[in-house]
C-alpha positions as CSV (number, residue, x, y, z in Angstrom):
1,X,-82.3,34.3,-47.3
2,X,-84.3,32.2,-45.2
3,X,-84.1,28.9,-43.9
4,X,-87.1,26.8,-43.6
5,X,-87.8,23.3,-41.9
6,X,-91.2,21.7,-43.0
7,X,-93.2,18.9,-42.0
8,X,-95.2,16.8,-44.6
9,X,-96.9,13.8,-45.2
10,X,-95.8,11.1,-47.0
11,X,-98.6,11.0,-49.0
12,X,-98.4,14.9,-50.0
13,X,-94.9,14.3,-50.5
14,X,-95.5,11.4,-53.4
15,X,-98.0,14.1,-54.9
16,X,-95.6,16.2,-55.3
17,X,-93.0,13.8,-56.4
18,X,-95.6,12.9,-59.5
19,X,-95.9,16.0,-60.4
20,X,-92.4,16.6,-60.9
21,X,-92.3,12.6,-62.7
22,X,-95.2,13.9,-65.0
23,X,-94.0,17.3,-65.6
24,X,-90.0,17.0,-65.7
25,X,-89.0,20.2,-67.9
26,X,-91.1,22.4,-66.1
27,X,-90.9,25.7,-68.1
28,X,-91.8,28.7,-65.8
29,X,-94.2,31.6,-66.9
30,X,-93.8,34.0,-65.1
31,X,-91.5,34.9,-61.8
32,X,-94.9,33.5,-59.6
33,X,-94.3,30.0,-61.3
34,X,-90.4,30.2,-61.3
35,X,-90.8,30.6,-57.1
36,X,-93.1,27.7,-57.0
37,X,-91.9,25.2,-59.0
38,X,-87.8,25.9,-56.8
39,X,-90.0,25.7,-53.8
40,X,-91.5,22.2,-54.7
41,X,-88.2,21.3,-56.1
42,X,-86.4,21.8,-52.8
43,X,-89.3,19.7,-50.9
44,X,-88.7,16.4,-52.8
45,X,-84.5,17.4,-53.2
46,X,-82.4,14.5,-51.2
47,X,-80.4,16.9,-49.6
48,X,-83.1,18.8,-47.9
49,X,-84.5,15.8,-45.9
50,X,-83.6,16.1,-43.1
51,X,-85.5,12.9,-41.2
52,X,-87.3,10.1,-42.4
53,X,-90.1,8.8,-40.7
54,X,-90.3,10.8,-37.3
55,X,-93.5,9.4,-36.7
56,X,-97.7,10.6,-35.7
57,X,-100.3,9.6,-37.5
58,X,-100.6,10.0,-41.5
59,X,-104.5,12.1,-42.2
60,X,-105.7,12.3,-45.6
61,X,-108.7,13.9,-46.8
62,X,-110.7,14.4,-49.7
63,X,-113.7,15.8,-50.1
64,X,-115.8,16.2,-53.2
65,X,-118.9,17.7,-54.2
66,X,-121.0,17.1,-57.0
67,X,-122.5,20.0,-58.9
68,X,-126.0,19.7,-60.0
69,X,-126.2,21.3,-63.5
70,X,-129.8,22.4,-64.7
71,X,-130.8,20.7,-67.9
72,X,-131.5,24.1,-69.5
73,X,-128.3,25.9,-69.7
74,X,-129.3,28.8,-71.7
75,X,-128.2,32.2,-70.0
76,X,-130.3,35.5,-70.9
77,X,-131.2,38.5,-69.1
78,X,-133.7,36.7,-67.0
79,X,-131.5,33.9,-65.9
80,X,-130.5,34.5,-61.9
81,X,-126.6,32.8,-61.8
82,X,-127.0,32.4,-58.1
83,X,-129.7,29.5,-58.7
84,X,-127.2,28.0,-61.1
C-alpha cells in the first residue's frame, strides 16, 4: 500500500468532478481502467481532502492546433503520409 498526497488545481479538480457527473456508472474494461477510474475516484472523495484552498497562483493552459487537411484525400501508392 501506498499513501499519496497530491496537489491540484481547482480547475483540474472540477474536470475531473464532471467526468465523474457525466459518466456516474463507470463500467471498467479492463484492470488498466478499473486502476484509473479508483484513482480519480479517490481525488474528488471528501475524505481525501485534506486542505482547501492553501493558496499560489491557479495556471491554465490550452493549446490547440488546427490541422490543415488537403482537399484531395485519396491515398494510393504514390501519396507521401508525411506531407499529409
Amino acid at each position: 500500500m501506498k499513501k499519496i498526497e497530491l496537489l491540484i488545481g481547482d480547475h483540474e479538480y472540477e474536470l475531473i468532478e464532471k467526468i465523474f457527473e457525466k459518466e456516474p456508472d463507470f463500467s471498467p474494461v479492463t484492470e488498466t481502467d478499473q486502476v484509473i477510474i479508483k484513482a480519480l475516484s479517490a481525488i474528488i472523495s471528501p475524505r481525501n481532502l485534506a486542505e482547501e484552498n492553501v493558496g499560489g497562483k491557479e495556471v491554465t493552459t490550452t493549446s490547440y492546433q488546427k490541422v490543415q487537411e488537403p482537399e484531395d484525400k485519396t491515398i494510393d501508392g504514390s501519396t507521401h503520409i508525411e506531407s499529409l
